[in-house]
NUVO-526451 format. One record per residue: residue in three letters; x, y, z of N, C-alpha, C, O in turn. Coordinates in steps of 0.02 Angstrom, whole numbers, plus 50000, padded with zeros to 5 digits. Each point is the difference from the previous one (the first is absolute). Layout:
N
ALAXYZXYZXYZXYZ;...
// end
This chain:
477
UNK548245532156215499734993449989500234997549931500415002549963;UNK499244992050029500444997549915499715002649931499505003649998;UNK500724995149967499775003549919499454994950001500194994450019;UNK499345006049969499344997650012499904998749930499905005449971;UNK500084988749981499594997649933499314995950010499904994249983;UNK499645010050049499374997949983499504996850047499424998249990;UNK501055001550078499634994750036499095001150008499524996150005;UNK500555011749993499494999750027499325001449938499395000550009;UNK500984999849938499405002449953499734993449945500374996949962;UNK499145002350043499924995049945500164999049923499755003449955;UNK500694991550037500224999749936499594995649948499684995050015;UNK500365006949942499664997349943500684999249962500555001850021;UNK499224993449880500604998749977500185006549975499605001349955;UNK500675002050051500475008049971500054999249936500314996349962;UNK499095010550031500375002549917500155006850025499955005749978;UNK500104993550038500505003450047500755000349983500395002850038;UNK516405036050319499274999150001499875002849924500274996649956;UNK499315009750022499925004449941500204998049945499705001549948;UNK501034993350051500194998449942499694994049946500124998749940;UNK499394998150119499684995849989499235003149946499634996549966;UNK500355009550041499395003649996500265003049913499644999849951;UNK500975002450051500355003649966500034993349931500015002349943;UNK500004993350061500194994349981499304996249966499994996049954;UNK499575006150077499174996549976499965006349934500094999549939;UNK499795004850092499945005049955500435000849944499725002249950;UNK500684997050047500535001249912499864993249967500224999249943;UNK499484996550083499734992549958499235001149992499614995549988;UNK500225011450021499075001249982499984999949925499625004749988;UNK500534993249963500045002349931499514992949954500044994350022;UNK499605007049925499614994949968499484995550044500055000050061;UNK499534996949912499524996050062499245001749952499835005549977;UNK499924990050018499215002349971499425006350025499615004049975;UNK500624994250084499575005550052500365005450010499765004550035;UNK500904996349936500275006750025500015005349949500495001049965;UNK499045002150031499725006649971500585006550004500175004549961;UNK500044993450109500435007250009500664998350026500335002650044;UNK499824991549912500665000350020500715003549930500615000750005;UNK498915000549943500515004649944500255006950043500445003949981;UNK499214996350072500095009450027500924998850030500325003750037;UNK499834992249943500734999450014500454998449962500104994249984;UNK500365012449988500254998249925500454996050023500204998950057;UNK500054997849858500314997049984501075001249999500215004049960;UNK500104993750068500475004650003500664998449942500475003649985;UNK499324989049989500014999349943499925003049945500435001049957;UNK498795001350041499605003649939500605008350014500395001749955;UNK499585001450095500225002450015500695003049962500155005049967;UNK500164989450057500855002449967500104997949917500475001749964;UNK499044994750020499954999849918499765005549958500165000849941;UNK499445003250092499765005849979500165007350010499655005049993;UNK500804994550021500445005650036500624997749938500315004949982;UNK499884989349989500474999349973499815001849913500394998349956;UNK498955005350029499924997649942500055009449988499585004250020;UNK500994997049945499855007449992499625002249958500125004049955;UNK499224992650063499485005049940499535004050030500024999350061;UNK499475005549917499855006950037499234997550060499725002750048;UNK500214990249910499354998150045500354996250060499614997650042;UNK501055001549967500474997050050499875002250066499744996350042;UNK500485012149976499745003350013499544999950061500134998550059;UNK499155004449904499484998750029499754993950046499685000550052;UNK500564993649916500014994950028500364998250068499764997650052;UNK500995004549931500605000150078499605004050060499944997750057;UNK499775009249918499645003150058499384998150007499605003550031;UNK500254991149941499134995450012500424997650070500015002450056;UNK500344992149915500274995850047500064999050055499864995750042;UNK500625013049950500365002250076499395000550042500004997850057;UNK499555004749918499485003550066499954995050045500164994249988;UNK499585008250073499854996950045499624995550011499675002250047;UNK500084990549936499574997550003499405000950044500115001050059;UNK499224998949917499285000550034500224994450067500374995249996;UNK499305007250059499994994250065499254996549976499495003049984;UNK500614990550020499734994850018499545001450082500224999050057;UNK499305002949930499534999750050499574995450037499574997949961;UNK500385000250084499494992750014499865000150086500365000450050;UNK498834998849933499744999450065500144992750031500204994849974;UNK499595006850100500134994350043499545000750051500015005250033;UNK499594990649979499354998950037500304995250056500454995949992;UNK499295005350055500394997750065499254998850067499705004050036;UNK500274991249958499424999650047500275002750084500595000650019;UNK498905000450015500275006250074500114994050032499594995649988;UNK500935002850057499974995250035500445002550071499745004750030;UNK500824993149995500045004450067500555006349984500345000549949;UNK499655004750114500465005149965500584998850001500375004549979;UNK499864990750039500884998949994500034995149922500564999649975;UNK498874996949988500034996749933500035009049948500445003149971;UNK498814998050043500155007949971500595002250004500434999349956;UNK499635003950101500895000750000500684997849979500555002750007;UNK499294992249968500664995149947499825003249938500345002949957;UNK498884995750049499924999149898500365009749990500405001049954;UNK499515001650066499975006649980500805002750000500245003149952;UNK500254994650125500775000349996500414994549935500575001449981;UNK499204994950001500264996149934499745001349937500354998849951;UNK498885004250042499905003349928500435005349998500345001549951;UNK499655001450102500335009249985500894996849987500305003649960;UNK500084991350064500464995149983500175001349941500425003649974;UNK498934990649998500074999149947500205006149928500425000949956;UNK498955002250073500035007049933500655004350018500175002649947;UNK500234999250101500455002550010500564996149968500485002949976;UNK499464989650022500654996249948499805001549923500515001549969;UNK499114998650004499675000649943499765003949958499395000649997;UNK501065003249957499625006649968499544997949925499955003949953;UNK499794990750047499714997249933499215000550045499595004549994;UNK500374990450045499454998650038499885004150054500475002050035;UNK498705000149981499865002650066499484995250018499654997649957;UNK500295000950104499264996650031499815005550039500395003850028;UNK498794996749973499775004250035499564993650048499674995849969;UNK500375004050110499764994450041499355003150020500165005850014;UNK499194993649994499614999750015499664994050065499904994149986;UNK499945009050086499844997250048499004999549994499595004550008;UNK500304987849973499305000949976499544998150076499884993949998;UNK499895008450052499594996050056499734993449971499874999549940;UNK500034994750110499794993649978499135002049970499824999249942;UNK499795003250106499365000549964499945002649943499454999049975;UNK500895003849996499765005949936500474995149961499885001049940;UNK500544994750065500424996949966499554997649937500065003249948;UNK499434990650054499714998049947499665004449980500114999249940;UNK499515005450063499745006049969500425004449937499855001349941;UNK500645000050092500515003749967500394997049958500215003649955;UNK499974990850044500374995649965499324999549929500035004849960;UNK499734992850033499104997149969499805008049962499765000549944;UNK500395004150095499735007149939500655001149976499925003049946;UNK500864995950066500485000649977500264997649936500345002649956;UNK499304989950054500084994949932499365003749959500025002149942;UNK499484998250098499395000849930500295007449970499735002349950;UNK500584999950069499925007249970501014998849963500125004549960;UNK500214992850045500414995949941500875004850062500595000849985;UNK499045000850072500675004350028500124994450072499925002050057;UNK500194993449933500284994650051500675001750020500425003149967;UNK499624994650092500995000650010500464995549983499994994150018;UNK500425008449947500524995549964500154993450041500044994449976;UNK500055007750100500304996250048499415001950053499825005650017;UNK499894986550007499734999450075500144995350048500324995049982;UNK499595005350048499864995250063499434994249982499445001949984;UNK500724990850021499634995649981500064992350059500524997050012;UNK498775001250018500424994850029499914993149979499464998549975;UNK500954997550031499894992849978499404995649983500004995049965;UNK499325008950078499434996649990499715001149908499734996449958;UNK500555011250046499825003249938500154998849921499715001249947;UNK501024995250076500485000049923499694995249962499945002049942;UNK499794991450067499984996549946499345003649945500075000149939;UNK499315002750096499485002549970500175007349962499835002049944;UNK500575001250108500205005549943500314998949936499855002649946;UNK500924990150075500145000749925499604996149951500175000749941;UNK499394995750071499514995449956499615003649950499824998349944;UNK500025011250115499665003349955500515006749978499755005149977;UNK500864994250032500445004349951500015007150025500105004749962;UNK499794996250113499935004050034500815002950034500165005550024;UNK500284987449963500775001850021500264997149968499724994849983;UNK500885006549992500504997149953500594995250026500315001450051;UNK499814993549915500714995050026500465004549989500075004449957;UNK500324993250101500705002350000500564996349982500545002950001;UNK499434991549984500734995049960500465006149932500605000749991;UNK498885002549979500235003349954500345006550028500535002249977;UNK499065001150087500325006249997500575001650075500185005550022;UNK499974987650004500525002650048500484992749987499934996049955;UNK500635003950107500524997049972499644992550039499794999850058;UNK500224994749893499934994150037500174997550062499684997350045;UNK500935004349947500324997650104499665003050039499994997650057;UNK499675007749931499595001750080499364996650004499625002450041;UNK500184992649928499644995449997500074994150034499614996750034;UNK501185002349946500274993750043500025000950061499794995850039;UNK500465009649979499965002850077499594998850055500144999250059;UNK499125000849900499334999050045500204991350023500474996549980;UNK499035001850067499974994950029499544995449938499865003449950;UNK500034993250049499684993049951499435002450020499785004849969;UNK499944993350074499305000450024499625005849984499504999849965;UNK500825007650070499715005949992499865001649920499505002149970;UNK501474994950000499985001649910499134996449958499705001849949;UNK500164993450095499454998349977499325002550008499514999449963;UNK500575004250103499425006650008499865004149922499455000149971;UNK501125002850007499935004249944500034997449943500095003849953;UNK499854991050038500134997249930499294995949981499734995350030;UNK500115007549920499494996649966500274997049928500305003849963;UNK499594990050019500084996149919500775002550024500105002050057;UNK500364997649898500715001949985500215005350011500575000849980;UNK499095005350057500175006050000499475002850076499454998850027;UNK501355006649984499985003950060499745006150005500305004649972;UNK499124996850063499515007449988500355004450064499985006149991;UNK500414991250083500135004250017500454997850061500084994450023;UNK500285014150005500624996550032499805000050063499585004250015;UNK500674991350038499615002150088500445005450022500595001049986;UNK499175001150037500295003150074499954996950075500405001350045;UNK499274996249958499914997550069499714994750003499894998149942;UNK499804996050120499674995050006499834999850083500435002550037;UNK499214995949982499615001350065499684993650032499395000050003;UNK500974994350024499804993750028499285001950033499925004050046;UNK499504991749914499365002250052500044994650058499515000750037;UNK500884994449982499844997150084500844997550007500384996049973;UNK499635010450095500634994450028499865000450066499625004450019;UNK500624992150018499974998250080500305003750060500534999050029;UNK499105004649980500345005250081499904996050053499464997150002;UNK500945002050044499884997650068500395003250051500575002049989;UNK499204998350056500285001850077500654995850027499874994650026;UNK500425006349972500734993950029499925000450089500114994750030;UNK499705011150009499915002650058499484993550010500184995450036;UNK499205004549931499434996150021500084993249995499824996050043;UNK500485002549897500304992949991500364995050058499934994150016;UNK500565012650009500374997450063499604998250051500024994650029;UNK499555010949984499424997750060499584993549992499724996650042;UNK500325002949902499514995149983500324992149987499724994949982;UNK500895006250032500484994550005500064997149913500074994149982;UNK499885010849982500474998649919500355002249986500005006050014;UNK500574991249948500585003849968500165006149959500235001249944;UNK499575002050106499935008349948500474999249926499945004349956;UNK500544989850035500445001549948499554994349921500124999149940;UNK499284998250120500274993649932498845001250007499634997150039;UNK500155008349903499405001350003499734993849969500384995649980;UNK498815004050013499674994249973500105001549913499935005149967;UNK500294987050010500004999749921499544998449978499875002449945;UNK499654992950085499454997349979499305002650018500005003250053;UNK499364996349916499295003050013499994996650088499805003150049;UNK500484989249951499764997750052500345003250068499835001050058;UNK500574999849913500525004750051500015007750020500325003150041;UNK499204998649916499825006750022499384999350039499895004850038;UNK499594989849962499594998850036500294998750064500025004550042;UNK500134991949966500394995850067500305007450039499765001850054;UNK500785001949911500305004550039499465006350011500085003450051;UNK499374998249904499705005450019499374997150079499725003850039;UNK500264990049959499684998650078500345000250065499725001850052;UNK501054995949940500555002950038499875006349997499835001850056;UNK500175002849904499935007750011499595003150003500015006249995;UNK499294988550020499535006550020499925001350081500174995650039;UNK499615009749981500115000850080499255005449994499605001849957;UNK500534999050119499515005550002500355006949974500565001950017;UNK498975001449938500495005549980500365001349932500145005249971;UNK500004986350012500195002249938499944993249984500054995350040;UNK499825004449882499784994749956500694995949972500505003349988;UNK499524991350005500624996549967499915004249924500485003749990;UNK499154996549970499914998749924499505006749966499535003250024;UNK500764997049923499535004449966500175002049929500505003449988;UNK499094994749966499995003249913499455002549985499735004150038;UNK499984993749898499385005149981499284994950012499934994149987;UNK499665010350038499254994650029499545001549958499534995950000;UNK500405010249950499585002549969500184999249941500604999849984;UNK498784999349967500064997349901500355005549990500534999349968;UNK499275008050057500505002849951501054999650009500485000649961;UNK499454998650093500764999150020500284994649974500555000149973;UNK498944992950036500014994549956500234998149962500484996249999;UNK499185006649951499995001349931500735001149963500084997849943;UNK500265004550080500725002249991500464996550042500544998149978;UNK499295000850082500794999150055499964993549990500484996750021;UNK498854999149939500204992650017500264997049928500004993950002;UNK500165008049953500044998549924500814997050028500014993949994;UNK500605008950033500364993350009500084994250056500424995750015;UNK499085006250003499764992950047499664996049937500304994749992;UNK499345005949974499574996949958500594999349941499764996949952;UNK500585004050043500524996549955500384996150029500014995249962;UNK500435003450095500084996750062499844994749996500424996249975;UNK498855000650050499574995849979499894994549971499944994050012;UNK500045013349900499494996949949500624999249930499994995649956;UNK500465009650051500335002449948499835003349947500325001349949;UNK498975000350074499615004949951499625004250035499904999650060;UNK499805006149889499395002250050499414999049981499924994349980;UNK499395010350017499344997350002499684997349940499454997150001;UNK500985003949932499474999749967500604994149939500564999050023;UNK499294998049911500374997149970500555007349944499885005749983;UNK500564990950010500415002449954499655005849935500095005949988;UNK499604990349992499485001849955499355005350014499625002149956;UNK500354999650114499335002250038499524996449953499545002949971;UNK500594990950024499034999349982499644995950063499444997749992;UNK500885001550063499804997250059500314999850057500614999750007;UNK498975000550038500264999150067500394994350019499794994749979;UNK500875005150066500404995750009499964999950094500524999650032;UNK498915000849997500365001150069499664994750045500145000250060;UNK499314993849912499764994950022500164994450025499554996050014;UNK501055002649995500734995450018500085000350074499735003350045;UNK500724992549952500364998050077500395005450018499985002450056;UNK500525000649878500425003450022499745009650045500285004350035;UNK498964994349929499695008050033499844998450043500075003850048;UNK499614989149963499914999150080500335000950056499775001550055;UNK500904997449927500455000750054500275007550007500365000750048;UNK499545004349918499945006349993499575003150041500265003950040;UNK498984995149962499634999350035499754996250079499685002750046;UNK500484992849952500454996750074500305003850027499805001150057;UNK500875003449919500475002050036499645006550032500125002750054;UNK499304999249888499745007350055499514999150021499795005150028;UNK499914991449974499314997250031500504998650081500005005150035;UNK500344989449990500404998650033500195005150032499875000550060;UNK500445004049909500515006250058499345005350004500095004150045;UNK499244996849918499765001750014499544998950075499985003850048;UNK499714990649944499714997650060500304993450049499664995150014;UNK501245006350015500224999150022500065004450080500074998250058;UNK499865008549909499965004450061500735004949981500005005350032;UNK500464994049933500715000350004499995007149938500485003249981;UNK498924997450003499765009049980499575002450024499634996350031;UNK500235010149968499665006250017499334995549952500154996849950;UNK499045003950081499444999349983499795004949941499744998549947;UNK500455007650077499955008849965500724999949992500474999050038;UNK499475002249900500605003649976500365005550038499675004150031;UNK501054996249968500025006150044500485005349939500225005750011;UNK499844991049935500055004949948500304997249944500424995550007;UNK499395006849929500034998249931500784995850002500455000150042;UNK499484995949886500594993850018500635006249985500494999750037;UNK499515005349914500445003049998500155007350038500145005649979;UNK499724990850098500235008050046500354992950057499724994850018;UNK500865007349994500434996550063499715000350066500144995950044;UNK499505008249962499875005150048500034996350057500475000950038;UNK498884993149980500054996850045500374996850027500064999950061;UNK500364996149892500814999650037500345001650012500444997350033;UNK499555011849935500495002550036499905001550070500415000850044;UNK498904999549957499645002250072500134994650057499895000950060;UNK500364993349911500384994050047499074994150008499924994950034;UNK499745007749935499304997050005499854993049969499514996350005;UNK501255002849950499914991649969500734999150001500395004549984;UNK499774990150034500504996849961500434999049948500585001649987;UNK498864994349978500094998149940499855003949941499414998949988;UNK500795004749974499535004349927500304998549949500614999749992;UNK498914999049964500144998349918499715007449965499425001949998;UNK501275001849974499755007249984500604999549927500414995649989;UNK499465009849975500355002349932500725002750036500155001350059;UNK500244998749876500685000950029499995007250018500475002550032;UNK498955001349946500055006050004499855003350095500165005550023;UNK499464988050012500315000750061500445002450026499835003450048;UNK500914996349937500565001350036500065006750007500195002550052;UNK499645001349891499935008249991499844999950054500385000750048;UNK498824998249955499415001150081500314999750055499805004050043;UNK500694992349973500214996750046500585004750016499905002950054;UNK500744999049913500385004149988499795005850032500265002150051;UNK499295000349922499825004850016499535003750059499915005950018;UNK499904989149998499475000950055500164995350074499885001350059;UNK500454992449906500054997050084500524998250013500074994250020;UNK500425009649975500595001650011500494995150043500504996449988;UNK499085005350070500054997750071500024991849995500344996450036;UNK499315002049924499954991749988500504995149946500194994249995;UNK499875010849978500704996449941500544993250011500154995349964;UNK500025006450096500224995450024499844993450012500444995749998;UNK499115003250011499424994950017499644997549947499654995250016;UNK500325006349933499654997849942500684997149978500575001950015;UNK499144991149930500184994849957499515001449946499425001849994;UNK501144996549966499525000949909500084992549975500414995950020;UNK499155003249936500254990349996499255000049949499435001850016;UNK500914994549899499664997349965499264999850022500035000450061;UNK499444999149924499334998150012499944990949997500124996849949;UNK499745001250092500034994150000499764993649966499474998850029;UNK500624996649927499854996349949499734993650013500244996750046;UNK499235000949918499434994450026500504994450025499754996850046;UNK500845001149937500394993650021500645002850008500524996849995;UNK499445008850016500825003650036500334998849923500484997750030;UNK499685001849910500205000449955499815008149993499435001949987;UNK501175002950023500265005749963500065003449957500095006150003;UNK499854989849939500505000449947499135001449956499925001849942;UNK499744997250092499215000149959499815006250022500215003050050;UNK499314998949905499905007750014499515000550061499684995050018;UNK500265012050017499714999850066499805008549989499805002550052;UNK500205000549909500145006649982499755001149916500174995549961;UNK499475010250011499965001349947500425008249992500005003950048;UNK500314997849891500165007049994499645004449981500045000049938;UNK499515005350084500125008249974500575003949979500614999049994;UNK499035005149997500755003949975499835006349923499505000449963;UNK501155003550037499755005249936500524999549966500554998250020;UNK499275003649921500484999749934499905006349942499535003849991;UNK500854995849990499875007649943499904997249952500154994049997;UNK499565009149951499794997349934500055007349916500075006050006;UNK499894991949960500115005049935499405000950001499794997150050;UNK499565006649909499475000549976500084996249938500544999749972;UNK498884996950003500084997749940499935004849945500104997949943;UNK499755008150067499885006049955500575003450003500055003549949;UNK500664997750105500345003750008500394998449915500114994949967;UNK500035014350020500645000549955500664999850000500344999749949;UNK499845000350098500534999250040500304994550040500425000750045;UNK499244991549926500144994450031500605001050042500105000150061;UNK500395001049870500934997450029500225004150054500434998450041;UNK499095009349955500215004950050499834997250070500364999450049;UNK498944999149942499684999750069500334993450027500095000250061;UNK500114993549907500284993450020500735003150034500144999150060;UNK500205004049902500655002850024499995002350077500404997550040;UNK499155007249978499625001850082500144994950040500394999750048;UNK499134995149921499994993450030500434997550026500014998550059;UNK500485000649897500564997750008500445003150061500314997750048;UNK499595006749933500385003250053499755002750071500325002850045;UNK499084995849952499735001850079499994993850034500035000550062;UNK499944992749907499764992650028500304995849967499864994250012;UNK500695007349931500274994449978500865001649992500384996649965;UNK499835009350077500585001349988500564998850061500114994550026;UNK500195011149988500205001950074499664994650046499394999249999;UNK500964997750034499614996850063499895005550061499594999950046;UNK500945005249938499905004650066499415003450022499835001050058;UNK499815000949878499375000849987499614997450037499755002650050;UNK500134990349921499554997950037500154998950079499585000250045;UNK501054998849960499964998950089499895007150033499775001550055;UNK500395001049912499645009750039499104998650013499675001050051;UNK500144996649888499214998550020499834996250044499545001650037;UNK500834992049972500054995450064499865002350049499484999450032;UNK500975003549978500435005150061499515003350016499854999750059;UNK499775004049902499375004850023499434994450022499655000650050;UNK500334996049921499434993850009500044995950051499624995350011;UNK500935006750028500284995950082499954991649970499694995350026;UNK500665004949920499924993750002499424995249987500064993950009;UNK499615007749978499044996650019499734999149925499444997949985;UNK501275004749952499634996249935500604998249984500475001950036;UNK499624995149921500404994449973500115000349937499475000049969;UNK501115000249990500444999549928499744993949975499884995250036;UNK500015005049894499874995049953500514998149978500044994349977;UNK500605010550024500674998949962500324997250029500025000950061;UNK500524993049897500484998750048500715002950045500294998850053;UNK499795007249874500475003050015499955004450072500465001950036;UNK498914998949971499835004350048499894998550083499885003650048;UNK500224989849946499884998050044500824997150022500234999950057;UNK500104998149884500524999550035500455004850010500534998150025;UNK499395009749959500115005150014500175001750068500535001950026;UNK498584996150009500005000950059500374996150061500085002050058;UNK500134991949913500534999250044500735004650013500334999450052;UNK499835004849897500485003850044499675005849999500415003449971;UNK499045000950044499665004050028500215000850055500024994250021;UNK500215009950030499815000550052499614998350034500074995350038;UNK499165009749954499445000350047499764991849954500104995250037;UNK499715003649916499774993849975500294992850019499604995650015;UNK501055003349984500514997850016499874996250088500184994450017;UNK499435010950029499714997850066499594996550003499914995350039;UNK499755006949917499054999550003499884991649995499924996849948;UNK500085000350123499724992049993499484995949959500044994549972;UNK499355010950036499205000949988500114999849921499664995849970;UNK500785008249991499885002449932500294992849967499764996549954;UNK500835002650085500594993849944499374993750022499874995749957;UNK499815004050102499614994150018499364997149932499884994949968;UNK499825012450040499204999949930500404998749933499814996449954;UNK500885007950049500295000049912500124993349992499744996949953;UNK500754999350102500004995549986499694993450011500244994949976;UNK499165005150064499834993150004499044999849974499664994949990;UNK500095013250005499224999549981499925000849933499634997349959;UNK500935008850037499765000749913500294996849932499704999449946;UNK500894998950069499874995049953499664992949980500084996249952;UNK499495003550104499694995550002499115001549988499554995850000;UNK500385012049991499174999850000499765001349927500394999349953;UNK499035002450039499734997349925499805009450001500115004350042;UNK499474995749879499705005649999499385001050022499634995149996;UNK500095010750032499315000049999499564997649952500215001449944;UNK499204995250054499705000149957499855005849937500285005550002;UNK499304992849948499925005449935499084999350008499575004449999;UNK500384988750007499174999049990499585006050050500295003050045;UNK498924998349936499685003750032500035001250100500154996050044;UNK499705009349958499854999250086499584993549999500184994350015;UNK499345007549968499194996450036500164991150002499594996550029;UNK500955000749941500274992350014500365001350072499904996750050;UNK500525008549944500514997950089499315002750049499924997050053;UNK499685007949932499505001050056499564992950017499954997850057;UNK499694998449874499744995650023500344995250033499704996350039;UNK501155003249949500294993450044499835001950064499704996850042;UNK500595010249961500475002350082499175001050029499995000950061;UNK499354999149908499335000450063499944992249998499704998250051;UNK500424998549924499914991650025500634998950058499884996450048;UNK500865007349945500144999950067499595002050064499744997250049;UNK500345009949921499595005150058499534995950041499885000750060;UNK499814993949889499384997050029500024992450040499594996850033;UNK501005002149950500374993250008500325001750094499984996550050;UNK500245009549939500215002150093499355001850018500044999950061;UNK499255002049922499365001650049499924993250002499654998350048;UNK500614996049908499294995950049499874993649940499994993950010;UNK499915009949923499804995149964500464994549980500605001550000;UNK499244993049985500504994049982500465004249937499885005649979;UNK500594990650001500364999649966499754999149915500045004449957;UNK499724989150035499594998849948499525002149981499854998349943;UNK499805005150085499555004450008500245006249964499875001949943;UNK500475000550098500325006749967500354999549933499885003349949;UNK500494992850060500354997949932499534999849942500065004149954;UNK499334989750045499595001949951499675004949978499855000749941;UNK499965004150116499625007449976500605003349959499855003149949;UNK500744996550068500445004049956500304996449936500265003549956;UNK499724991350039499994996549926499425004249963500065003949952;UNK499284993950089499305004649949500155004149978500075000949940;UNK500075004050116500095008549983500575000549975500215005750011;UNK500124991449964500825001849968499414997349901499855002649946;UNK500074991750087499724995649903499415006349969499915001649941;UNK499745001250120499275004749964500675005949977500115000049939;UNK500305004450100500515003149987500094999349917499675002649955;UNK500794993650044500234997749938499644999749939500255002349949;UNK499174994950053499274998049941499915008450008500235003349953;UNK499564999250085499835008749985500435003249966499895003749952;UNK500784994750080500385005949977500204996849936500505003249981;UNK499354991749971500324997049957500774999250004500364998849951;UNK499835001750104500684997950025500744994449951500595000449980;UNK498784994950024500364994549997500715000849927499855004049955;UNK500574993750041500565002849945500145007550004500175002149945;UNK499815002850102500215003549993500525003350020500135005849985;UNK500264989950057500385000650030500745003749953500284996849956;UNK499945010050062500585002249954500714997049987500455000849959;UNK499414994950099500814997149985500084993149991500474996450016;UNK498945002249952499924991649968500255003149951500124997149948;
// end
């Protein structure tokens, strides 16, 4: 299934090839934070002191020579599936095999014990140089100095590389806390092309518009199987609808500033319309027939229509084999068929320095070279990932056009190129704002008006805010 950042746990604001490798590393030298980068003599100092025939000369030439101390540094790696495990561990052992200055030792942390262990790691001053961090996380960690910018300690162009949008995931004020690895479209559009036909639509040319996914999911409901289906419940909500609600509104629930709720407008109404509508249209399942992020039911041929994470295709790949053929992948569909507007928000993980690490330049160097180097790299992770997460880089993506196996892949060049550069970041603000929007949906498909709902979640977003003293706190104002 997909690398999972959080859906399901409640967030609050967080205080919370080789030559390329070969090449980071002999530029580890000077840097404020780098404590241990003298453990690599000088080869300069070196041949000047060897030239001075006096008896303390000497002593010094065989200082020199010795072998330099290795550079040691942990790497915290959240557990996610065994073929991700399985990369991180064939490219650290990579790495330290190019490298006799630096070793990483990788550490596989389970997701539950993750914040535990991380939290007695810092309090007790033995954090890992290098972890796993995801986008929701960065602006609050670096606000509280928990991870360090990287402008200083790797080479600028792999900066340029990233996409605009994502580069803006990691960047807080003028400076970059961390590099991606991946990005994970939370809604794109599965449909049946088999059912379409029956149903007398153009399996080639799916619905662009909200109104058009209405219209075609009543064509596709039958006995047996439903035209339509996304998330019906606040908690699924809560998350799968944030780029629909940018779509819309061009924002999400609350102001810039969090000192108020923003979702009392026309533009949430029609947000709300759209699932109120496909809700009690008939053209979904009453009961859920399973969480927005399991395929399952479509693969089971039980809907039509599904609005699921890109991380679907894995599911699908792997399990309904038999149906591949028959499935169409296609953008999530946009309030006035305009595209080009987001319809999708990103997840996704990124590595980060500790803000305590001694070893900044060492541990950035890693970086560099596990996610900001080699493209081959990363398309090996692809490759294990069937495709179902997606490069932030550009280089990497245009890599994959002469890939082979990548090079095929319709589904992958389709999301790279037409969802993600077009979707926004997840939010940073608290859970308890997207829960109060997504139960004024929830409540908006049982039954209750629109305005109705809408206002209970203005309340409960404004009492929100006044409690939590919210308002200005936002990290990346």
């Amino acid at each position: 299934m997909q690398e999972k950042w959080g859906k399901s746990k409640k967030w609050t604001v967080m205080p919370s090839v080789l030559l390329v490798a070969a090449m980071a590393v002999t530029g580890c030298g000077g840097g404020n934070n780098d404590k241990g980068s003298n453990a690599s003599p000088s080869v300069s100092a070196s041949s000047s002191e060897s030239a001075a025939p006096s008896e303390s000369a000497a002593p010094q030439e065989s200082e020199s020579a010795a072998p330099a101390e290795k550079v040691k540094l942990e790497f915290w790696a959240q557990k996610f599936e065994d073929t991700t495990d399985a990369w991180f561990k064939k490219w650290t052992t990579e790495f330290n095999k190019a490298n006799d200055n630096v070793e990483v030792k990788l550490t596989i942390v389970p997701g539950d014990a993750w914040a535990q262990k991380l939290k007695a790691a810092q309090a007790a001053g033995k954090a890992p140089d290098i972890m796993t961090m995801n986008y929701g996380n960065i602006a609050n960690a670096a606000k509280l100095g928990q991870i360090q910018a990287l402008n200083d300690l790797m080479d600028p162009a792999v900066f340029d590389d990233l996409y605009d949008n994502v580069r803006d995931f990691v960047t807080v004020g003028d400076k970059i806390y961390a590099y991606p690895k991946l990005v994970e479209p939370s809604a794109v559009l599965y449909y049946r092309k088999d059912l379409f036909q029956e149903a007398g639509l153009d399996p080639e040319k799916p619905p662009t518009t909200w109104a058009e996914v209405l219209e075609y999911g009543k064509a596709l409901t039958k006995k047996g199987v439903f035209g339509f289906t996304t998330a019906q419940n606040a908690a699924d909500l809560g998350w799968s609808s944030w780029g629909l609600q940018y779509n819309a509104s061009g924002h999400l629930a609350v102001t810039d500033d969090w000192s108020s709720a923003d979702v009392n407008n026309g533009a949430y109404e029609n947000v709300l319309n759209f699932y109120q509508q496909a809700y009690q249209s008939g053209i979904m399942p009453k009961q859920q027939l399973a969480g927005y992020a399991d395929i399952k039911p479509f693969g089971e041929g039980k809907v039509a229509m599904a609005v699921c994470g890109s991380w679907a295709i894995g599911q699908l790949r792997n399990s309904y084999k038999d149906i591949l053929d028959k499935v169409g992948v296609a953008p999530m569909a946009s309030i006035d068929g305009d595209q080009t507007k987001p319809t999708a928000t990103l997840g996704g993980w990124t590595l980060v320095v500790d803000g305590k690490s001694q070893h900044a330049k060492e541990a950035a160097s890693y970086i560099s070279y596990l996610l900001a180097g080699d493209t081959g790299i990363m398309i090996d992770f692809f490759k294990g990932a069937q495709f179902s997460k997606f490069s932030a880089r550009k280089s990497v993506d245009e890599a994959m056009k002469s890939d082979v196996d990548a090079s095929k892949d319709a589904w992958r060049a389709l999301i790279a190129e037409k969802v993600i550069p077009y979707s926004k970041a997840e939010p940073i603000y608290p859970w308890d704002i997207s829960f109060a929007l997504s139960t004024a949906i929830e409540s908006a498909m049982k039954g209750t008006s629109v305005d109705k709902a809408l206002a209970k979640a203005e309340k409960d977003i404004n009492d929100f805010i006044a409690k939590s003293k919210l308002a200005g706190t936002n990290p990346k104002q």
